[in-house]
C-alpha positions, 0 to 999 in steps of 0.5 A, a space after each residue: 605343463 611348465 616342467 616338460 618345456 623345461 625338462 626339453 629346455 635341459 635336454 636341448 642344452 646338453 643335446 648342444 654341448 654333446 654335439 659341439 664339444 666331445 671333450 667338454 661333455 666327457 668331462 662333465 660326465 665325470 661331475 656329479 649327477 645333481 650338478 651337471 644339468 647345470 654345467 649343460 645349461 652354462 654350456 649350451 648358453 655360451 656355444 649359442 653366443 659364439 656360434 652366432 658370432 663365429 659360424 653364421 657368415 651367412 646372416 646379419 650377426 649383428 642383428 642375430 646377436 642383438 636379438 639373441 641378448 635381448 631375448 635373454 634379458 626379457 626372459 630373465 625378467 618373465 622367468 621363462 623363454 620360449 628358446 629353450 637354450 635361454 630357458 636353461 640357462 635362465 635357471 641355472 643364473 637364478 638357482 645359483 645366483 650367477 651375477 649378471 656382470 659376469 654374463 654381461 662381461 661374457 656378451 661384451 667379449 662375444 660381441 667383440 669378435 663381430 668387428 674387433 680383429 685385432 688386439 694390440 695391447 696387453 690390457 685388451 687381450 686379458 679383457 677379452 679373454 676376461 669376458 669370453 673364458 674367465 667369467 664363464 669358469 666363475 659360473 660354473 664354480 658357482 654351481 661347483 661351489 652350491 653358494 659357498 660364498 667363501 669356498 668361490 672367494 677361495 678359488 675364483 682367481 684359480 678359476 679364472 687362470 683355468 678358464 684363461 688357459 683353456 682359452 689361450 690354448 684354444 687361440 693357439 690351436 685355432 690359429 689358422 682358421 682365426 687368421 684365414 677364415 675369421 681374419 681375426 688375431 687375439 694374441 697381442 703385438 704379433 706378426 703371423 708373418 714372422 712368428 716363429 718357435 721362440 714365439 710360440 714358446 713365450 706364448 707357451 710359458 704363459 699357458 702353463 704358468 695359468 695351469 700351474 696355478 689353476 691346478 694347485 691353488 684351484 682343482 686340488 681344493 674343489 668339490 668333491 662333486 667337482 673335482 673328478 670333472 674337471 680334473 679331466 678337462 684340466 688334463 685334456 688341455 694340458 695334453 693338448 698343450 704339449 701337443 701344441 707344444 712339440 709341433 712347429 707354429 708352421 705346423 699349426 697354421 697348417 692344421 688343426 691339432 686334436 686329441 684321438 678318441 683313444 687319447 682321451 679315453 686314456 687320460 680318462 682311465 689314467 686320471 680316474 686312477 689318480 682320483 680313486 688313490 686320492 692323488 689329486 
């Protein structure tokens, strides 16, 4: 039966996001039940893509990442695909109507980090994190919104600054492994040689002024089904944020910065204390 290979397909997407992001599955634990196969699907999509460009050193990516978007648009002609990622992700595009230029503005970023290393300039950094964060909060919030075409008119700036902010503070947690393993430099016009805290704080300001505006123009006005989700994941990086934040850039270039599992598990208490009270 179709269903089952499409009921493994959905499995195999949350299985991915599950094992590749405790955060983000946390977060959508927190979605509403009808709503976070879909968010899995979106998920398990996009962490197939940049694994094949950031992890697979091994293999020619070019010919994986090729293979990979072919496979994609053949399927979503046929309307199925035997790899069961693609599959998921095929109907969540049809079922909510995600527009393929916010698919293919994600693809064209993802295949940039195969031979770009480096971003010189205001306008490329923001088309990179364009296509590999903001689109990919625009798909979600059409599944957030469940085709209210005003509701996402409403909030789609607010959840771009978000997908922005949560990739920015991942470029500047994930400093030393881009630079020493990846040899790649997202942040434009800057000397890893010579940054230092004034620069990081710059970078910083930045950051918060996206998450300020992500908070009250966009997670206040969500969904209810929504709300509470990514709430958590809002909180997560703006904790992560001021982690970064305390710590010197010499510090990040030596370690990856993290949240403890305590951690997270006392943003989850205190947030779903907000959330009961209708303080956000």
């Amino acid at each position: 039966m179709k269903q089952l290979f499409d009921d493994v397909s959905y499995s195999c997407s949350k299985l991915v996001t599950q094992k590749y992001s405790t955060s983000f599955t946390l977060a959508t634990r927190m979605l509403a039940p009808k709503i976070r196969a879909d968010i899995y699907n979106i998920y398990g999509f996009v962490r197939l893509a940049d694994e094949i460009v950031d992890s697979f050193h091994d293999y020619n990516k070019e010919d994986l990442f090729a293979e990979f978007e072919n496979q994609y648009y053949e399927s979503k002609s046929r309307g199925i695909s035997l790899n069961p990622v693609i599959n998921a992700f095929i109907h969540t595009v049809d079922k909510y109507d995600i527009q393929d230029d916010l698919v293919q503005a994600f693809l064209k970023s993802m295949k940039a980090d195969l031979y770009k290393t480096a971003y010189t300039n205001v306008d490329e950094y923001k088309a990179y994190i364009y296509g590999s964060a903001d689109v990919v909060g625009l798909m979600c919030l059409k599944v957030f919104v469940n085709g209210n075409q005003q509701k996402y008119d409403e909030l789609k700036d607010a959840a771009m600054r978000l997908g922005s902010a949560f990739q920015k503070v991942n470029f500047l947690r994930d400093l030393k492994d881009d630079y020493e393993v990846l040899n790649r430099s997202y942040f434009p016009n800057v000397n890893f040689s010579s940054l230092d805290d004034h620069s990081k704080a710059t970078i910083i300001k930045e950051i918060e002024e996206d998450f300020d505006y992500a908070f009250h123009h966009g997670v206040l006005k969500l969904p209810v089904e929504a709300k509470f989700g990514v709430y958590m994941a809002y909180r997560y990086y703006l904790r992560l944020l001021k982690k970064l934040k305390k710590v010197s850039f010499s510090e990040i270039m030596k370690t990856r910065i993290r949240i403890s599992n305590a951690m997270k598990m006392n943003l989850l208490a205190r947030s779903y204390v907000k959330y009961k009270l209708n303080i956000i």
